[in-house]
Backbone as CSV, one residue per row, in Angstrom:
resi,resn,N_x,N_y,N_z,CA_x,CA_y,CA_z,C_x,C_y,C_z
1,UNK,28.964,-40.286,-9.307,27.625,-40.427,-9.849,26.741,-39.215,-9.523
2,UNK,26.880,-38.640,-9.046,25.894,-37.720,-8.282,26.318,-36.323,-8.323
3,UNK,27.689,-36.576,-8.655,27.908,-34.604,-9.888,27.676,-34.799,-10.792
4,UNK,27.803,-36.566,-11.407,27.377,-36.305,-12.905,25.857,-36.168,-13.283
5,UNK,24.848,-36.480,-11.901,23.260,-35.719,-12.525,23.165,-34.190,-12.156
6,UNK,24.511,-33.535,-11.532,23.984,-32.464,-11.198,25.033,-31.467,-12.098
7,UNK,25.684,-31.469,-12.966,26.163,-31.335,-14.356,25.466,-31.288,-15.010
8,UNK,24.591,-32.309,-15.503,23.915,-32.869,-16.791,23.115,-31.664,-16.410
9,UNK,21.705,-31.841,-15.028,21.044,-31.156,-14.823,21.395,-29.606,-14.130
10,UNK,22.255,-28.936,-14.617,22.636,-27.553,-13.488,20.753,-26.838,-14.073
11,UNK,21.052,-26.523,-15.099,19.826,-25.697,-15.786,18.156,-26.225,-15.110
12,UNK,17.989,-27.390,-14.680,16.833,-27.725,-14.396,16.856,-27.478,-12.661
13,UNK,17.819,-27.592,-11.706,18.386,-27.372,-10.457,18.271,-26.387,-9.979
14,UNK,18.836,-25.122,-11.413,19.013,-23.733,-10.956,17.585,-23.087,-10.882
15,UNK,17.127,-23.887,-11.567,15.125,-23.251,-11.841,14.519,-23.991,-10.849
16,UNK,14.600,-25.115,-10.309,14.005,-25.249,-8.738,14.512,-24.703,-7.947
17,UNK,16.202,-24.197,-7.481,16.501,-23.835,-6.601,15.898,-21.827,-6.765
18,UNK,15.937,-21.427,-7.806,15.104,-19.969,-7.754,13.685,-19.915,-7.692
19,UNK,12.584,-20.832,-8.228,11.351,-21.199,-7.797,11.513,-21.352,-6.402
20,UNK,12.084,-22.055,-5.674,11.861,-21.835,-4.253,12.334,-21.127,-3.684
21,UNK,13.524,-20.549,-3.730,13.474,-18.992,-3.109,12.249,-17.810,-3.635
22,UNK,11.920,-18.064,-4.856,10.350,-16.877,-4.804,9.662,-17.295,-4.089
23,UNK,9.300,-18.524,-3.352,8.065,-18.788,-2.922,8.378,-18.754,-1.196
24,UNK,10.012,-18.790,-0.958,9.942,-18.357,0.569,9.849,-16.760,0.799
25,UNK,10.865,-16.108,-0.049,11.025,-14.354,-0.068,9.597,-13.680,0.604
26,UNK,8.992,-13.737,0.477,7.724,-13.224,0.897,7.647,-13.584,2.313
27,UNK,8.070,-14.500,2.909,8.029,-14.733,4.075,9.213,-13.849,5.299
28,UNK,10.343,-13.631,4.631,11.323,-12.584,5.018,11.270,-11.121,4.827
29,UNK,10.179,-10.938,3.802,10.019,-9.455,3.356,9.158,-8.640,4.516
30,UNK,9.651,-7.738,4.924,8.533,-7.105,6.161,7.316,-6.081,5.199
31,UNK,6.360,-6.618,5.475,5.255,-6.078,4.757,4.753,-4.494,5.113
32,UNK,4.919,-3.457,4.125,4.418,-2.247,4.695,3.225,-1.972,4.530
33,UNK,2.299,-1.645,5.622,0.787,-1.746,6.366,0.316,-3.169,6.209
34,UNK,-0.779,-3.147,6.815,-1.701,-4.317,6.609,-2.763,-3.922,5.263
35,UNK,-2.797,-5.111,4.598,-3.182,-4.964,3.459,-4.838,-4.925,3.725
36,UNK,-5.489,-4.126,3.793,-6.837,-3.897,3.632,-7.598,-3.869,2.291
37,UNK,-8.741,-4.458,2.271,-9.775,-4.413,1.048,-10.826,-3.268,1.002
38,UNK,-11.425,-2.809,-0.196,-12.151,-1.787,-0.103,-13.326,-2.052,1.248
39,UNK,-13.830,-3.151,1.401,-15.085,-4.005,2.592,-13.802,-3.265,3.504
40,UNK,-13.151,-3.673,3.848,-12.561,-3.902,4.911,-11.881,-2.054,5.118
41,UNK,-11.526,-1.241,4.086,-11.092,-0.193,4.738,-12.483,0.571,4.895
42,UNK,-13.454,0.411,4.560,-15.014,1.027,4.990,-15.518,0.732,5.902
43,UNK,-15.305,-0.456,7.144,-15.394,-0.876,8.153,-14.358,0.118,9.257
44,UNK,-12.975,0.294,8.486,-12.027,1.213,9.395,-12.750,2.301,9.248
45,UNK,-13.159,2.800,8.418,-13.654,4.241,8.463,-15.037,4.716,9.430
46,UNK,-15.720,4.004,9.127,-16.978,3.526,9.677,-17.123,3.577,11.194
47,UNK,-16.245,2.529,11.694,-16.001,2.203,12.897,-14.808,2.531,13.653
48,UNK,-13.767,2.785,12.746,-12.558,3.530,13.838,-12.114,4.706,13.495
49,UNK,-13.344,5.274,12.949,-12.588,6.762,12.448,-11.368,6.725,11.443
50,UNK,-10.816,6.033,11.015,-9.810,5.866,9.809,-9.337,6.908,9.065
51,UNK,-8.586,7.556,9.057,-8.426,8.557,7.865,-7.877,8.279,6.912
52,UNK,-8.026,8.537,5.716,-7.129,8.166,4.165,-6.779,9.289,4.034
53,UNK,-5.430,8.819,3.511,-4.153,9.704,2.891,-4.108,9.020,1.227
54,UNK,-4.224,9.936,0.822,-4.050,9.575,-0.914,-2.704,10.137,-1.081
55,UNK,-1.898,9.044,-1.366,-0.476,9.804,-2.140,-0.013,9.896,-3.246
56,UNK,-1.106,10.076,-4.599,-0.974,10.164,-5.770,-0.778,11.380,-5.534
57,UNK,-0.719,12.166,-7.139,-0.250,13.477,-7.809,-2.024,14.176,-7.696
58,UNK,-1.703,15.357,-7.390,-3.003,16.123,-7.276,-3.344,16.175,-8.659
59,UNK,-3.042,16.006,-9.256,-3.648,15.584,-10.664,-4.603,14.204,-10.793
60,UNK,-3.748,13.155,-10.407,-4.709,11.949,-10.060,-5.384,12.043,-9.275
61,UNK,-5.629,12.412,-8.436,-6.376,12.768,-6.745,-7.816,13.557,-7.226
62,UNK,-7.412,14.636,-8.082,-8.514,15.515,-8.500,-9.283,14.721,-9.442
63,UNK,-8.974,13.969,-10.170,-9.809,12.752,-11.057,-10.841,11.695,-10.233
64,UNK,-10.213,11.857,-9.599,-10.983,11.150,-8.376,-10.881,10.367,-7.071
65,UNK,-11.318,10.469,-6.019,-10.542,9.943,-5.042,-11.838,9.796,-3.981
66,UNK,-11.454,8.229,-2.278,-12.366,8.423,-1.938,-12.293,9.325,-1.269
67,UNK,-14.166,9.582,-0.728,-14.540,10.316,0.102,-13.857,10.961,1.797
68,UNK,-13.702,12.360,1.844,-12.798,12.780,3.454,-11.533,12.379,2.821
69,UNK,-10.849,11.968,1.454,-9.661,11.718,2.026,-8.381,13.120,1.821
70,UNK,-6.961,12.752,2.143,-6.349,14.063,2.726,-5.401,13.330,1.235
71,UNK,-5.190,14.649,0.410,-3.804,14.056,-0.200,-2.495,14.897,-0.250
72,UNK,-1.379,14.197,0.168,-0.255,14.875,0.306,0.954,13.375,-0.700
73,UNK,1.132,13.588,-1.873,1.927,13.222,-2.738,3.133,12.416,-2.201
74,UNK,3.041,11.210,-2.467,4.252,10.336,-2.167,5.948,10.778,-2.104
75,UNK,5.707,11.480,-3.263,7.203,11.986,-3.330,7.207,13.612,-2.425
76,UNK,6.437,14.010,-2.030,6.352,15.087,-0.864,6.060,15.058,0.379
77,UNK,6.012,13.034,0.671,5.630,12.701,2.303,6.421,13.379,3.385
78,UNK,7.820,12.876,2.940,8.796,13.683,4.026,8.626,14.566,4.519
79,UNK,9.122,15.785,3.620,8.897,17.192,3.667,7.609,17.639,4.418
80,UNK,6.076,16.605,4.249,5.224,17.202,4.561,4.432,16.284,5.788
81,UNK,4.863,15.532,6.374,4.653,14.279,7.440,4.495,15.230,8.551
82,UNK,4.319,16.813,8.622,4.208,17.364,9.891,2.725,17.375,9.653
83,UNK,2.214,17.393,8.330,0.669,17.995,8.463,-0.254,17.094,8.648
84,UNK,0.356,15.407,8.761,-0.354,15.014,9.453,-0.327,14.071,11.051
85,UNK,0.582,14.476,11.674,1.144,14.363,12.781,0.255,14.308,13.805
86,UNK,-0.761,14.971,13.903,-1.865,14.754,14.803,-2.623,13.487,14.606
87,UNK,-2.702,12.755,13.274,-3.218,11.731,13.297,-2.425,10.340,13.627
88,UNK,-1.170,10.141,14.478,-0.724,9.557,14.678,-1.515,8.284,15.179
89,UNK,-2.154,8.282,16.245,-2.986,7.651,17.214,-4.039,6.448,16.274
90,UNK,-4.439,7.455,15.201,-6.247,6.701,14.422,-5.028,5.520,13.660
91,UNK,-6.259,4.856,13.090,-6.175,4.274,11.780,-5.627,4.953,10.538
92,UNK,-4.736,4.830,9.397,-4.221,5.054,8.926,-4.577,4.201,7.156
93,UNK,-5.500,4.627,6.508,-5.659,4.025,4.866,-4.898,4.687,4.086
94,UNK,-3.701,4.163,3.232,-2.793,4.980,2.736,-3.296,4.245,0.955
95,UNK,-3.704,5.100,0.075,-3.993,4.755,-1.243,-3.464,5.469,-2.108
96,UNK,-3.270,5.011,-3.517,-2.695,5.278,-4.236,-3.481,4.412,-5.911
97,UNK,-2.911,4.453,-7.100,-4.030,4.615,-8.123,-4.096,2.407,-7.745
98,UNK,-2.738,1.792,-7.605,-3.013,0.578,-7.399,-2.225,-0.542,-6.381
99,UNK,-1.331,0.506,-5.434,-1.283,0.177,-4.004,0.224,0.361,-3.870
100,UNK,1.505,0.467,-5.336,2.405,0.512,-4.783,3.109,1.809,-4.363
101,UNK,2.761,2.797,-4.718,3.225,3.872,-3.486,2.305,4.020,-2.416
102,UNK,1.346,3.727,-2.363,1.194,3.445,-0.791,1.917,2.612,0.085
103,UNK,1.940,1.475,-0.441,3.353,0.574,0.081,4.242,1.170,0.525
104,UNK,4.857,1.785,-0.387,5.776,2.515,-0.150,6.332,3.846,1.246
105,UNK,5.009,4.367,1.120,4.496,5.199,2.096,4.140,4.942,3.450
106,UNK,3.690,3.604,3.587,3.836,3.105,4.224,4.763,2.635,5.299
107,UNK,5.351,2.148,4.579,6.775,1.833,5.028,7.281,3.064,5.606
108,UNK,7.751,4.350,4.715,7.977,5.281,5.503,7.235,5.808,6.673
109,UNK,5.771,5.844,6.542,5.233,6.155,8.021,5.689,5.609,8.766
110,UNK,5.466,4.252,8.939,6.004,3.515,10.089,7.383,3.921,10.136
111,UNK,8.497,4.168,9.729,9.629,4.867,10.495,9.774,5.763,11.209
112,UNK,8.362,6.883,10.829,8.007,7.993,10.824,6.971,7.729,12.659
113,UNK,6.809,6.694,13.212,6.034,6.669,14.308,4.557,6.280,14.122
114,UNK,3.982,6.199,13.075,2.372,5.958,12.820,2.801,4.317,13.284
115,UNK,1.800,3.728,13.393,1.555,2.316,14.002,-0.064,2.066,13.350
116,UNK,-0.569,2.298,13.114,-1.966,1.541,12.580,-2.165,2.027,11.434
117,UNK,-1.269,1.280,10.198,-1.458,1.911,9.708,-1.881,0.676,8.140
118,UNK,-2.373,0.966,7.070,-3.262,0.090,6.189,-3.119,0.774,4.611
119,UNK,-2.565,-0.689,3.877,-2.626,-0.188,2.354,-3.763,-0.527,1.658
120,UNK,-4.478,0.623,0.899,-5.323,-0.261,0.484,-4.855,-1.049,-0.340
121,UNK,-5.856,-2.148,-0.493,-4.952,-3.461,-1.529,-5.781,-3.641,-2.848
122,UNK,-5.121,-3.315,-4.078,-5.616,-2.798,-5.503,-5.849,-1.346,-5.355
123,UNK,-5.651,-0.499,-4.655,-5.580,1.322,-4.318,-6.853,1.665,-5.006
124,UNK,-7.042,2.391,-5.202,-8.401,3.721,-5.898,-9.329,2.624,-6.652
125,UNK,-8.064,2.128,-8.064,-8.425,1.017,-9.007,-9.792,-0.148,-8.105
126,UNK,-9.389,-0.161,-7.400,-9.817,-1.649,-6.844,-10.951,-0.718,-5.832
127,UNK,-10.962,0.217,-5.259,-12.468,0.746,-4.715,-13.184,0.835,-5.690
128,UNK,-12.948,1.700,-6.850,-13.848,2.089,-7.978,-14.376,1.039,-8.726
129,UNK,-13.468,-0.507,-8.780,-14.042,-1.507,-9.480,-14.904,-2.457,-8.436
130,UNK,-14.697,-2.260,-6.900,-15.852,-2.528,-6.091,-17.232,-2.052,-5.931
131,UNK,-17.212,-1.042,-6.630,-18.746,-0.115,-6.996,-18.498,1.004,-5.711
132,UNK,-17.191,1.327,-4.658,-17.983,2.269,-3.901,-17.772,3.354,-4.322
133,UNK,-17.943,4.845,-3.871,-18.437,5.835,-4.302,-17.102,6.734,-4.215
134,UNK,-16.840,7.496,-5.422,-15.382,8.623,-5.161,-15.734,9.901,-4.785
135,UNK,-14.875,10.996,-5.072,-15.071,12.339,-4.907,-14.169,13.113,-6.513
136,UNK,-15.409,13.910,-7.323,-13.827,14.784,-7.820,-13.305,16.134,-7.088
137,UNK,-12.308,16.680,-7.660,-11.935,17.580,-7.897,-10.738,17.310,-6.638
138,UNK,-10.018,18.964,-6.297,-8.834,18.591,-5.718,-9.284,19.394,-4.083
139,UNK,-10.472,19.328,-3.595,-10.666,19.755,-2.552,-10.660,18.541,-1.873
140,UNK,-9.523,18.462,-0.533,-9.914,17.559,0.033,-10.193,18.175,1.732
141,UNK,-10.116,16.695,2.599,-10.666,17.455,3.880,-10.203,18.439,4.555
């Protein structure tokens, strides 16, 4: 009796049994940085000295980006993780146009030895649609 509802039903079984693995996965996934909000990475800056790393394309970066921040290109972190090596110690805002190569970047810092380190969460997108204030061009700090 009880292979024959799970026969009849494989198709309805297989879609609860993958609905609930999406809804644990997140719980096994190790999250790269702590997900910070625009409020919340202006408080790091503010108050713990914070530095942002923008790891878009100096093309995106020069369109606009926030204020003090340093950009060195996601796909050139490696190669270039010496130049910011002194900031090991601070706070760490890693942005990008809507958070997933910062993620990303993330993740690699922390292999890399940084420890405090923060994605913004919705990247550039999500400061600029909070009303706070950017920078153009491609001079950064």
């Amino acid at each position: 009796m009880p292979m024959d509802f799970v026969s009849q039903n494989i198709l309805l079984i297989s879609i609860v049994v993958i609905s609930a693995a999406g809804l644990v996965w997140p719980a096994f996934v190790r999250r790269a940085g702590n997900p910070v909000n625009p409020a919340g990475a202006t408080l790091l800056i503010n108050r713990e000295n914070a530095l942002v790393l923008d790891v878009r394309e100096p093309d995106e970066f020069a369109q606009g980006h926030l204020p003090d921040a340093i950009n060195l290109p996601a796909g050139k972190l490696a190669e270039r993780v010496a130049e910011i090596e002194k900031y090991k110690e601070r706070p760490l805002i890693v942005c990008c146009a809507a958070g997933m190569r910062s993620g990303r970047a993330c993740r690699d810092l922390g292999k890399q030895g940084f420890g405090k380190l923060y994605n913004l969460d919705g990247g550039v997108d999500a400061w600029v649609a909070a009303g706070y204030p950017i920078k153009k061009g491609l001079r950064s700090k």
